[in-house]
Structures are given as C-alpha cells and as structure tokens.
N, CA, C and O atoms as a Tinker XYZ file with bonds, in Angstrom:
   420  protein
     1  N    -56.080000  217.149000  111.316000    73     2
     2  CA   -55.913000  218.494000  110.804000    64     1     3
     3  C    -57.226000  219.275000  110.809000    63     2     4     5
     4  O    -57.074000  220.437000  111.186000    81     3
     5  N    -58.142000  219.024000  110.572000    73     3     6
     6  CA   -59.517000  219.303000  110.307000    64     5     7
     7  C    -59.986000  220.129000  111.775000    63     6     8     9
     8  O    -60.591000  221.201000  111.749000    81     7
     9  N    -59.610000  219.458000  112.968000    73     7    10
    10  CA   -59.753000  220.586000  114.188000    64     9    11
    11  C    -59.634000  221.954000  114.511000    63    10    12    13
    12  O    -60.281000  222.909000  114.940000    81    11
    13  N    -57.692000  221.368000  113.818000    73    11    14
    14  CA   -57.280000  222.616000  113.998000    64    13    15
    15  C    -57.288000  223.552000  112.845000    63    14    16    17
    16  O    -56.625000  224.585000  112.940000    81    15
    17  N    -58.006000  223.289000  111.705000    73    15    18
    18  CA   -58.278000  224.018000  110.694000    64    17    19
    19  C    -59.893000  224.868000  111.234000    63    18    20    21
    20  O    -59.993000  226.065000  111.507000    81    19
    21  N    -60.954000  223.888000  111.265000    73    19    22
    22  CA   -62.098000  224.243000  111.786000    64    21    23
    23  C    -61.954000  225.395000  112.784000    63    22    24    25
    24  O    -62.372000  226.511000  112.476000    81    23
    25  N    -61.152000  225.074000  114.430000    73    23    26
    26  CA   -60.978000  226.021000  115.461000    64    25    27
    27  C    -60.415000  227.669000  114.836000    63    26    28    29
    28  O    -60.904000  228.724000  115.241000    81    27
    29  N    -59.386000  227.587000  113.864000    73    27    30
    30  CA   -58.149000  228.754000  113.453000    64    29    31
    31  C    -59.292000  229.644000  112.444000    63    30    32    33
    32  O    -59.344000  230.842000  112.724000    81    31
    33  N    -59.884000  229.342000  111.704000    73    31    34
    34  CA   -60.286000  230.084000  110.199000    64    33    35
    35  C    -61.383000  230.745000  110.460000    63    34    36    37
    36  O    -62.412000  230.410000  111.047000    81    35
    37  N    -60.942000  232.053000  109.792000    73    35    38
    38  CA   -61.687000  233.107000  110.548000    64    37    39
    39  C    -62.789000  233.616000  109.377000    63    38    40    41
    40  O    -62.454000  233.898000  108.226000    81    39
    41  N    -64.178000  233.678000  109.896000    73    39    42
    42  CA   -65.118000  233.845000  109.062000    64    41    43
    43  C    -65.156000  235.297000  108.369000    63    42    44    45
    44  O    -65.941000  236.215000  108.605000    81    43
    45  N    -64.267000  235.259000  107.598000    73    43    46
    46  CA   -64.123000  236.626000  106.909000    64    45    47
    47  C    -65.121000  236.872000  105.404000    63    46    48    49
    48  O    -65.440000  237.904000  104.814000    81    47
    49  N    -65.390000  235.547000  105.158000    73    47    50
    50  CA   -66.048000  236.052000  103.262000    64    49    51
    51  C    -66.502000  237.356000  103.387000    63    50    52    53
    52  O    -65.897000  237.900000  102.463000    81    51
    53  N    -67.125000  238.161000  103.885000    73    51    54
    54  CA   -67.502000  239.500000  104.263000    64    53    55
    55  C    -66.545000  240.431000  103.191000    63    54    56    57
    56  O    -66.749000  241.165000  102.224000    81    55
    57  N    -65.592000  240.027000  103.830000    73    55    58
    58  CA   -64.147000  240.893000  103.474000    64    57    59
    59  C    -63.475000  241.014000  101.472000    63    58    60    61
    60  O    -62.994000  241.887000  100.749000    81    59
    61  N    -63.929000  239.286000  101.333000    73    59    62
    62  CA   -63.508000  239.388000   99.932000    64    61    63
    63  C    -64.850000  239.171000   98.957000    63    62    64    65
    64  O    -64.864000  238.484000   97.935000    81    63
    65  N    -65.873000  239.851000   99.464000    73    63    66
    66  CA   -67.152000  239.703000   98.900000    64    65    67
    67  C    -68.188000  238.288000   99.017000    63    66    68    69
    68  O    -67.728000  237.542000   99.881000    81    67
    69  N    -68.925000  237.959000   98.648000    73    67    70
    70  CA   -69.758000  236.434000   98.786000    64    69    71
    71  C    -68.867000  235.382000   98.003000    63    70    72    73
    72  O    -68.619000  234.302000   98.539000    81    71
    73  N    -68.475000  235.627000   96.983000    73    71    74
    74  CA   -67.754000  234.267000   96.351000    64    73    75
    75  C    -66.866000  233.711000   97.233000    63    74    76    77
    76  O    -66.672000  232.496000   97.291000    81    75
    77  N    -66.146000  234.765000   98.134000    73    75    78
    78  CA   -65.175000  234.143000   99.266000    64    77    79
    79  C    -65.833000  233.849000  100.271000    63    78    80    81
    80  O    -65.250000  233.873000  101.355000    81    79
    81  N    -67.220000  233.491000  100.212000    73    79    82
    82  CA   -67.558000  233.116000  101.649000    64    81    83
    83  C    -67.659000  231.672000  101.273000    63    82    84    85
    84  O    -67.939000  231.067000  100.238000    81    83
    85  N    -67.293000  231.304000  102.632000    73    83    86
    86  CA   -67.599000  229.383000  102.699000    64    85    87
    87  C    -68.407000  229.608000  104.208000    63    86    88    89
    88  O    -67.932000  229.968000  105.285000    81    87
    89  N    -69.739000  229.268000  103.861000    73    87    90
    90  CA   -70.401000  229.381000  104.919000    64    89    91
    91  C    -70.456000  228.620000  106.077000    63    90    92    93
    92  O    -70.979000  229.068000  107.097000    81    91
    93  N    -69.708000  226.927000  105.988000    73    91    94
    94  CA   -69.779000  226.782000  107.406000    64    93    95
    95  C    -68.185000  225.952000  106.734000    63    94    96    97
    96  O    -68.041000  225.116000  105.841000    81    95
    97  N    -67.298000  226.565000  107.537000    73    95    98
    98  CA   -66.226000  225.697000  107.563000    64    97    99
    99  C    -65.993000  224.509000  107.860000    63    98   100   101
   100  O    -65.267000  223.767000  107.197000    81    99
   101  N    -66.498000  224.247000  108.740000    73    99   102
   102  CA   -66.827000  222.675000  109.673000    64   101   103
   103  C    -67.874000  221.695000  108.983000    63   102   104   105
   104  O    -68.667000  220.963000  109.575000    81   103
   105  N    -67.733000  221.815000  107.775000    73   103   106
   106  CA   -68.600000  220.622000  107.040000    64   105   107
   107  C    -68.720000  221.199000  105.166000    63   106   108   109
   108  O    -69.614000  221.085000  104.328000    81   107
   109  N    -67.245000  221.863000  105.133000    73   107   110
   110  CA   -67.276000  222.214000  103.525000    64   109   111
   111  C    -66.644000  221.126000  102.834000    63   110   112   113
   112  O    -65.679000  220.665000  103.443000    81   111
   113  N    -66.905000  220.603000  101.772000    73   111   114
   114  CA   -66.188000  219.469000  101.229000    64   113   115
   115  C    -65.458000  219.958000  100.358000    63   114   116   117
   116  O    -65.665000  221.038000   99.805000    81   115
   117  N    -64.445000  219.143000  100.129000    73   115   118
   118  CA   -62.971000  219.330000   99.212000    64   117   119
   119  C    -63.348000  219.802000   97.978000    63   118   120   121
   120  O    -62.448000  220.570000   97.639000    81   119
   121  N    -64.150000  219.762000   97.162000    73   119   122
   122  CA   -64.781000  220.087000   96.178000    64   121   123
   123  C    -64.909000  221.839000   96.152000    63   122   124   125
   124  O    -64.521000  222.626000   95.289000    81   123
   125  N    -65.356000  222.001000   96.983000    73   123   126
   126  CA   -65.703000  223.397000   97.495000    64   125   127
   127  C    -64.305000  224.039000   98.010000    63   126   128   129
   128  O    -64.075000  225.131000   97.492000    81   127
   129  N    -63.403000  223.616000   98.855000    73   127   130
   130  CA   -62.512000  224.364000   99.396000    64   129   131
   131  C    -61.077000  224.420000   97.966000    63   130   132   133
   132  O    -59.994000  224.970000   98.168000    81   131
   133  N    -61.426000  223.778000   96.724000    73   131   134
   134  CA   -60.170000  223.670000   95.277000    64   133   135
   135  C    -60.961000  224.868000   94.680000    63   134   136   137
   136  O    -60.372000  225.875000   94.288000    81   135
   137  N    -62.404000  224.723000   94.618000    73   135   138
   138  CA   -62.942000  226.085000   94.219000    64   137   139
   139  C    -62.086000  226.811000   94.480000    63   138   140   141
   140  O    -61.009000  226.989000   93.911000    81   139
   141  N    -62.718000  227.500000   95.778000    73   139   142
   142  CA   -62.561000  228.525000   96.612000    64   141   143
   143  C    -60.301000  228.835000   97.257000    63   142   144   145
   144  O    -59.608000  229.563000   97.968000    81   143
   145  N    -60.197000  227.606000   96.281000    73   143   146
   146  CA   -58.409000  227.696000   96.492000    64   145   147
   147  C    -57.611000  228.883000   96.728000    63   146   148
   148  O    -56.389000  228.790000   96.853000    81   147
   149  N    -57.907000  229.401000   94.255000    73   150
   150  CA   -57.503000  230.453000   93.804000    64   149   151
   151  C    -57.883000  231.999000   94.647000    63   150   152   153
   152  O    -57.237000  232.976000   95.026000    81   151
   153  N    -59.358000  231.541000   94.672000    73   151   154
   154  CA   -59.759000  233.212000   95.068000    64   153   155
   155  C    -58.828000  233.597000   96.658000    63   154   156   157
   156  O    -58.271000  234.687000   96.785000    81   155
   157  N    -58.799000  232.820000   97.463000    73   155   158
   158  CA   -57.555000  232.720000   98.534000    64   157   159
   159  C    -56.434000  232.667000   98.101000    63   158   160   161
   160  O    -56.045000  233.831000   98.190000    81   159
   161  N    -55.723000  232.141000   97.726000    73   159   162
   162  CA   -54.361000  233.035000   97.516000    64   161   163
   163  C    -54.415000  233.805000   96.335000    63   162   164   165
   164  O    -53.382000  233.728000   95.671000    81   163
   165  N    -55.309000  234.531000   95.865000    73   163   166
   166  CA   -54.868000  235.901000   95.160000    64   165   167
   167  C    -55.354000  236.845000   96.197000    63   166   168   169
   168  O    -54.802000  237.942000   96.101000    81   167
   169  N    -55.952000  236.781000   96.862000    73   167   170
   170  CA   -56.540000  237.992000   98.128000    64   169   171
   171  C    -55.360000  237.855000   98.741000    63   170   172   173
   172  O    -54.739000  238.913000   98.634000    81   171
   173  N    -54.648000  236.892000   99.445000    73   171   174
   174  CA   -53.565000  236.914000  100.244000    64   173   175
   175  C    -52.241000  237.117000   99.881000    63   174   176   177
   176  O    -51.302000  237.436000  100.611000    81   175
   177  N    -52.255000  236.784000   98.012000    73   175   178
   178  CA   -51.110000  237.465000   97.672000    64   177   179
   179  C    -51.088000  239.417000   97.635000    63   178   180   181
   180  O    -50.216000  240.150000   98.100000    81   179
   181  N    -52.367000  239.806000   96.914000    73   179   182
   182  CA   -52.678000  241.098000   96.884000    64   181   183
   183  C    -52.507000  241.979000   98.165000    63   182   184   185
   184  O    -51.852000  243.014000   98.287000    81   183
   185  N    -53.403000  241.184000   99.262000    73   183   186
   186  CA   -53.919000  241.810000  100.424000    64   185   187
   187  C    -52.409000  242.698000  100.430000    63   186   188   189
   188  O    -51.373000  242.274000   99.918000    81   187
   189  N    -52.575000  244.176000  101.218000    73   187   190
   190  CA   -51.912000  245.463000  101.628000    64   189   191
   191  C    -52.075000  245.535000  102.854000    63   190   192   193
   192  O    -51.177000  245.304000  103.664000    81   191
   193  N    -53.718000  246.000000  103.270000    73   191   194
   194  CA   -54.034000  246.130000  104.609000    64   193   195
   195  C    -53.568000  244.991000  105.764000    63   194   196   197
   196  O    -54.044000  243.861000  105.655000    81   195
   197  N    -52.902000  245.202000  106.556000    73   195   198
   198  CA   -52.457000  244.368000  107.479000    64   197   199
   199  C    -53.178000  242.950000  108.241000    63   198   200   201
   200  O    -52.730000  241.817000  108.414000    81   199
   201  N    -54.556000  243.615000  108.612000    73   199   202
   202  CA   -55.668000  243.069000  108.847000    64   201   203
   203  C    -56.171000  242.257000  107.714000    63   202   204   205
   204  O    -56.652000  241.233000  108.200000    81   203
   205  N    -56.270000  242.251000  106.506000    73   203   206
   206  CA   -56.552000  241.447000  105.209000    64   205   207
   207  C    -55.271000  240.127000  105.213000    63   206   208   209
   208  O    -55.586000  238.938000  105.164000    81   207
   209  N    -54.009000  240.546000  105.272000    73   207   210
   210  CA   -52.697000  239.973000  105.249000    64   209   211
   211  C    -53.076000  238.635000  106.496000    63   210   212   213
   212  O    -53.163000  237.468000  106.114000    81   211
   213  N    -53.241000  238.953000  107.732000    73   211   214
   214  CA   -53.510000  238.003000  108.306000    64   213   215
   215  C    -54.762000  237.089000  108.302000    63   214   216   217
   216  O    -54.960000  235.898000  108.541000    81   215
   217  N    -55.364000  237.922000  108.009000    73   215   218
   218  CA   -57.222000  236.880000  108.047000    64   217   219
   219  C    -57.175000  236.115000  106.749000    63   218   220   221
   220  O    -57.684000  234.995000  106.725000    81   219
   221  N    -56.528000  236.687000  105.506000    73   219   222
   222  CA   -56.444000  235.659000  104.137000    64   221   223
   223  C    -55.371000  234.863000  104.587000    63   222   224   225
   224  O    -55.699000  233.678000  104.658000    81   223
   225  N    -53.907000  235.151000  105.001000    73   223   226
   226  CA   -53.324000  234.001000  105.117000    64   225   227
   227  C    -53.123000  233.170000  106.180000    63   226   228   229
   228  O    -52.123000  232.453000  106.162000    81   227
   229  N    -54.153000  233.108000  107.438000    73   227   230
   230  CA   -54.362000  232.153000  108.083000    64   229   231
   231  C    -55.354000  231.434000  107.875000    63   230   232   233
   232  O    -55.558000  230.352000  108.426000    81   231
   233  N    -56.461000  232.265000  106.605000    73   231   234
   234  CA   -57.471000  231.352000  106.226000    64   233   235
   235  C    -56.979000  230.032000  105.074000    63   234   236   237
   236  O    -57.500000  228.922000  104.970000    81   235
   237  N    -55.708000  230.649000  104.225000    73   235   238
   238  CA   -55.577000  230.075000  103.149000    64   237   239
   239  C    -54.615000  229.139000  103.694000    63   238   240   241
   240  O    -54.330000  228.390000  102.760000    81   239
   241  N    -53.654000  228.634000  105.235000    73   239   242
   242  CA   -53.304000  228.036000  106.141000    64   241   243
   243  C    -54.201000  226.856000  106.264000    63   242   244   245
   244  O    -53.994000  225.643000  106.215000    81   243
   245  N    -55.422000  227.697000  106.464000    73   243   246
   246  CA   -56.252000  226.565000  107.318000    64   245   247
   247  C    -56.787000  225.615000  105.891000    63   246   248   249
   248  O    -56.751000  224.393000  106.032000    81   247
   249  N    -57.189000  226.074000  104.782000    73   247   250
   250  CA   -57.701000  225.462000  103.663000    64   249   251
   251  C    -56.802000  224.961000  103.412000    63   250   252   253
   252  O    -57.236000  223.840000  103.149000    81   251
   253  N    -55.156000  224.895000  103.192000    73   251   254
   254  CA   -54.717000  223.754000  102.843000    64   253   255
   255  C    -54.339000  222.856000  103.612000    63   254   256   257
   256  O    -53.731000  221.882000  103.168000    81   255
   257  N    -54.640000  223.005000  105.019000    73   255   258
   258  CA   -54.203000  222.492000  105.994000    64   257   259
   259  C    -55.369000  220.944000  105.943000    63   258   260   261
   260  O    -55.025000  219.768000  106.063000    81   259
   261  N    -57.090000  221.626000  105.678000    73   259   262
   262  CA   -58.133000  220.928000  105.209000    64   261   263
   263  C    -57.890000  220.054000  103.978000    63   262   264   265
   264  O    -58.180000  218.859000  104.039000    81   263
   265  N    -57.462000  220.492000  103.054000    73   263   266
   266  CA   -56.491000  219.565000  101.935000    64   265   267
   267  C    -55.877000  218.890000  102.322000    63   266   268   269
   268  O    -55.552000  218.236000  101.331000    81   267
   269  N    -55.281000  218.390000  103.323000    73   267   270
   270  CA   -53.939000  217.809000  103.769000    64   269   271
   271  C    -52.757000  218.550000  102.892000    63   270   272   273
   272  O    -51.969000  217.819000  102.291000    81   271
   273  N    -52.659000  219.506000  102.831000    73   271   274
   274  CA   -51.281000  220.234000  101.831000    64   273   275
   275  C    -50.776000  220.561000  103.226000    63   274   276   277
   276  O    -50.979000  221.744000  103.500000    81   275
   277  N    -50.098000  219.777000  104.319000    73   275   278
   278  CA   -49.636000  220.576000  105.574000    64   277   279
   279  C    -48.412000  221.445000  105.210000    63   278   280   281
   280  O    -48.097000  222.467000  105.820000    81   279
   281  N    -47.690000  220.875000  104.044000    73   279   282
   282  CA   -46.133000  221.515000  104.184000    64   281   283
   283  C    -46.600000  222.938000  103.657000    63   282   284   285
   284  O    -46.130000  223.888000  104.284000    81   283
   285  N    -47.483000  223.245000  102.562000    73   283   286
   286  CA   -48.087000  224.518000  102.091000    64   285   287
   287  C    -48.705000  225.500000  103.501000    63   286   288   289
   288  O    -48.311000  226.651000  103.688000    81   287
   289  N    -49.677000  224.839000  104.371000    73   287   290
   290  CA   -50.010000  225.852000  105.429000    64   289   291
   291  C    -48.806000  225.649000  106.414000    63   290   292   293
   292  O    -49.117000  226.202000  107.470000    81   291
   293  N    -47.656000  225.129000  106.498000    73   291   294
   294  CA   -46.951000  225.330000  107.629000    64   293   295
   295  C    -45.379000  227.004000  106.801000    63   294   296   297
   296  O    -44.524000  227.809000  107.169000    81   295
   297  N    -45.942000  226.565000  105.840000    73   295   298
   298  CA   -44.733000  227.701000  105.001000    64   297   299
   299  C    -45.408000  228.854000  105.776000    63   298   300   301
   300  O    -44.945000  229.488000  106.724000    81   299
   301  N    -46.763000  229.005000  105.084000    73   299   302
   302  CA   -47.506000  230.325000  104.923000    64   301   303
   303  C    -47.659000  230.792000  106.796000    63   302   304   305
   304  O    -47.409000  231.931000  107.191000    81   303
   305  N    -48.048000  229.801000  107.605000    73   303   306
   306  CA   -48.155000  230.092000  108.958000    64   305   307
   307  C    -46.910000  230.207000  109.735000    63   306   308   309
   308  O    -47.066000  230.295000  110.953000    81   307
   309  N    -45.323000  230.231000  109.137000    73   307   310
   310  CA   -43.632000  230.641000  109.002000    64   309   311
   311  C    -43.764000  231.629000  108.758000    63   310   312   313
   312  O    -43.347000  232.418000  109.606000    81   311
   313  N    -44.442000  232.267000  107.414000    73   311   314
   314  CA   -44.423000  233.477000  106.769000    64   313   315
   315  C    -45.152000  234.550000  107.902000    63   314   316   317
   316  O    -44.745000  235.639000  108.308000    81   315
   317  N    -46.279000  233.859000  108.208000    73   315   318
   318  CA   -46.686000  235.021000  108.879000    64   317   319
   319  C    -46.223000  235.256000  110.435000    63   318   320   321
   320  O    -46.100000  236.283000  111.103000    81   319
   321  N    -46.086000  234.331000  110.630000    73   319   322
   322  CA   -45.153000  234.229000  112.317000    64   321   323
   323  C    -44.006000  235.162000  112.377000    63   322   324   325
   324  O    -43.901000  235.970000  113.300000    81   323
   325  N    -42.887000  235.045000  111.132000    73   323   326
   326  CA   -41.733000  235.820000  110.868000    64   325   327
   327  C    -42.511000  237.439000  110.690000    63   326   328   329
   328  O    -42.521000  238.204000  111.654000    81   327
   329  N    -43.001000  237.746000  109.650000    73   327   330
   330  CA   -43.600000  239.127000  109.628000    64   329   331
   331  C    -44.536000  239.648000  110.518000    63   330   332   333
   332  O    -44.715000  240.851000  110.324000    81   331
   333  N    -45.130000  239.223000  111.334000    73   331   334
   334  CA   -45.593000  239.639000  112.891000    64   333   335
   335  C    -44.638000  239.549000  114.001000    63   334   336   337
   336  O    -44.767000  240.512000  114.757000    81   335
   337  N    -43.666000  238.671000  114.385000    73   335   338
   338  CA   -42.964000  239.184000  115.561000    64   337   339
   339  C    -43.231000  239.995000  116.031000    63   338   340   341
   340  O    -44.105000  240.131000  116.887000    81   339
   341  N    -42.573000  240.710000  115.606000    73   339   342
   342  CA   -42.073000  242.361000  116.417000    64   341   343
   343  C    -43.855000  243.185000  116.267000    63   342   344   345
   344  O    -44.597000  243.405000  117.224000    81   343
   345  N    -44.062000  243.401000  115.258000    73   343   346
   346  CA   -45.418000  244.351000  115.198000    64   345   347
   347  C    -46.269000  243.923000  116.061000    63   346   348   349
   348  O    -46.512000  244.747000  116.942000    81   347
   349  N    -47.156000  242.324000  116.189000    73   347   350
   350  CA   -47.768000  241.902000  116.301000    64   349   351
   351  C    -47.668000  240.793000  117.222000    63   350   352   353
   352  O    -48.191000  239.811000  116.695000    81   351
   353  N    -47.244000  240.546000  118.308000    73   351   354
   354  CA   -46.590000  239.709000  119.007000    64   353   355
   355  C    -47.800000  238.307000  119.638000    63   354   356   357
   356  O    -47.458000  237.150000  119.881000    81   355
   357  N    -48.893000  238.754000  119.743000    73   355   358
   358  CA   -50.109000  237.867000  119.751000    64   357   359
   359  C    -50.431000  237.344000  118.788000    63   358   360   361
   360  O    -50.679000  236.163000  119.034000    81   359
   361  N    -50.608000  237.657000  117.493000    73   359   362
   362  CA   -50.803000  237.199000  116.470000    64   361   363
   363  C    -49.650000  236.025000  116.086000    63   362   364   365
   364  O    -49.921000  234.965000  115.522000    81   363
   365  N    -48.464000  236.400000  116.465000    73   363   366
   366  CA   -47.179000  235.546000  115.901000    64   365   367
   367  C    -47.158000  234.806000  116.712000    63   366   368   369
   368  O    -46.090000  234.196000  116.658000    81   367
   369  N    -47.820000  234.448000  117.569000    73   367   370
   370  CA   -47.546000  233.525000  118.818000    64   369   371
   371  C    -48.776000  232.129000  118.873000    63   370   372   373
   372  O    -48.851000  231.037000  119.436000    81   371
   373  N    -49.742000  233.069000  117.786000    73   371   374
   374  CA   -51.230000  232.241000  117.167000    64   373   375
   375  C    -50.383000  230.851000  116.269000    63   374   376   377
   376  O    -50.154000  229.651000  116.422000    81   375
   377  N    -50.178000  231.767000  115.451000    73   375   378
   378  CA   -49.466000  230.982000  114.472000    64   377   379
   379  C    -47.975000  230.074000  115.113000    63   378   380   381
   380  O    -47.592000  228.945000  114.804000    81   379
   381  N    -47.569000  230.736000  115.767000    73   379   382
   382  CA   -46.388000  229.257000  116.262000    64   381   383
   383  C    -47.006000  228.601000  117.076000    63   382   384   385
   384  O    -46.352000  227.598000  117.360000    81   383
   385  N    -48.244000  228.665000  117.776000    73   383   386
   386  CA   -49.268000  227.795000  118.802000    64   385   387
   387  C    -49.684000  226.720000  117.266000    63   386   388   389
   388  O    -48.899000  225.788000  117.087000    81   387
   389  N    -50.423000  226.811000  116.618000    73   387   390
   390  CA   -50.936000  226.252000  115.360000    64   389   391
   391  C    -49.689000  225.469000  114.976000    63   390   392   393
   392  O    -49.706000  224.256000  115.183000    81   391
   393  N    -48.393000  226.143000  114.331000    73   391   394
   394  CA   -47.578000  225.411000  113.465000    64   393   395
   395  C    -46.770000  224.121000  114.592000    63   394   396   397
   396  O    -46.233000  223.115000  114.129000    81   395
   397  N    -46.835000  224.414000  116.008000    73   395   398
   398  CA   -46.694000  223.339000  117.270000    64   397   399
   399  C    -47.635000  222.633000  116.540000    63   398   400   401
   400  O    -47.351000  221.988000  115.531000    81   399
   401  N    -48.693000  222.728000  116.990000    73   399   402
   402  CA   -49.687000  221.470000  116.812000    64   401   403
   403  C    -49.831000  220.762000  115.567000    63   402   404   405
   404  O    -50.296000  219.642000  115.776000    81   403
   405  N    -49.591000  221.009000  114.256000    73   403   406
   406  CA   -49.478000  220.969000  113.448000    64   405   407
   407  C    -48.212000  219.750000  113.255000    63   406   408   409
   408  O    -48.513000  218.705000  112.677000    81   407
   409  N    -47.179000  219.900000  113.634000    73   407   410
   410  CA   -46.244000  219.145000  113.817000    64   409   411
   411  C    -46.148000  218.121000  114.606000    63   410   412   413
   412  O    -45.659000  217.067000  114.201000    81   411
   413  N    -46.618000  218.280000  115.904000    73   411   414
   414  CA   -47.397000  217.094000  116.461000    64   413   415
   415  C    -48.077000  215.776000  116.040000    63   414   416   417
   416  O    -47.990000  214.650000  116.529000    81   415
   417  N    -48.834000  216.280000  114.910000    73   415   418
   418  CA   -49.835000  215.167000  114.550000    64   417   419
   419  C    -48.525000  214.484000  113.476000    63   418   420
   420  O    -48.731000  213.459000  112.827000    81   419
C-alpha cells in the first residue's frame, strides 16, 4: 500500500496551512499520519472548492490507505470517482486506476 499511497498524495499542506503539511510523505511514521488524521477529514469534509474536494480527499485516501484502513480509502476513492465522472473524467479515472490497484494487492 505504501507505493501507491507515496506515488497518489498530493503535496498540498500549502492549502490547509503548515499544521497540514507532512513534509515528506515517503518516510512519515504512523504516529504522525493519526496526528495529522483529524485535520484531514475535517478539510475534506468542509472543503467547497472543487479543487480542495479532490486534493483533501485523495490525500485523506492515501493516509488511510498508509494506515492500512484500505476499506476507509477505497469508500472515499468510490466517493470521489462517482462525483467526478461526468465533470471531471481524468480525475475519475485516477481514482478507479488507484482503487484497481488497490484491490489487487
């Protein structure tokens, strides 16, 4: 899981100020990513802007995906696959590429 968490998660802390930054994804320990849990899904429940909607909930995908919580990031990467279709047809096609591989392992 850790690959395809590492490859997918998009370096946004920028977006939800410094507390949401995890500066290198590829070597944050579990400790750090239960922190950093809450502040991800309340940005991704809140998020409005479209662009926020996808970058929090493919980030908060990939963090529980890093948890081993797969059935939690395969909901949320459903959720967003279903509400991009039609708008967003690259984006929804990210996420059913991911939730493939995902199932695989």
């Amino acid at each position: 899981y850790n690959i395809i968490a590492d490859y997918n998660f998009i370096d946004g802390g920028y977006r939800g100020g410094s507390d949401m930054l995890i500066k290198d994804f590829t070597i944050v320990v579990e400790s750090e990513l239960k922190e950093k849990l809450p502040l991800y899904e309340s940005n991704y429940k809140q998020a409005q802007d479209e662009q926020d909607i996808k970058d929090f909930g493919l980030n908060l995908a990939m963090i529980y995906l890093k948890l081993h919580e797969k059935d939690k990031a395969l909901d949320i990467l459903k959720e967003l696959h279903l509400q991009y279709t039609e708008s967003d047809c690259e984006f929804a096609q990210q996420c059913q590429n991911i939730i493939t591989q995902i199932e695989k392992i």
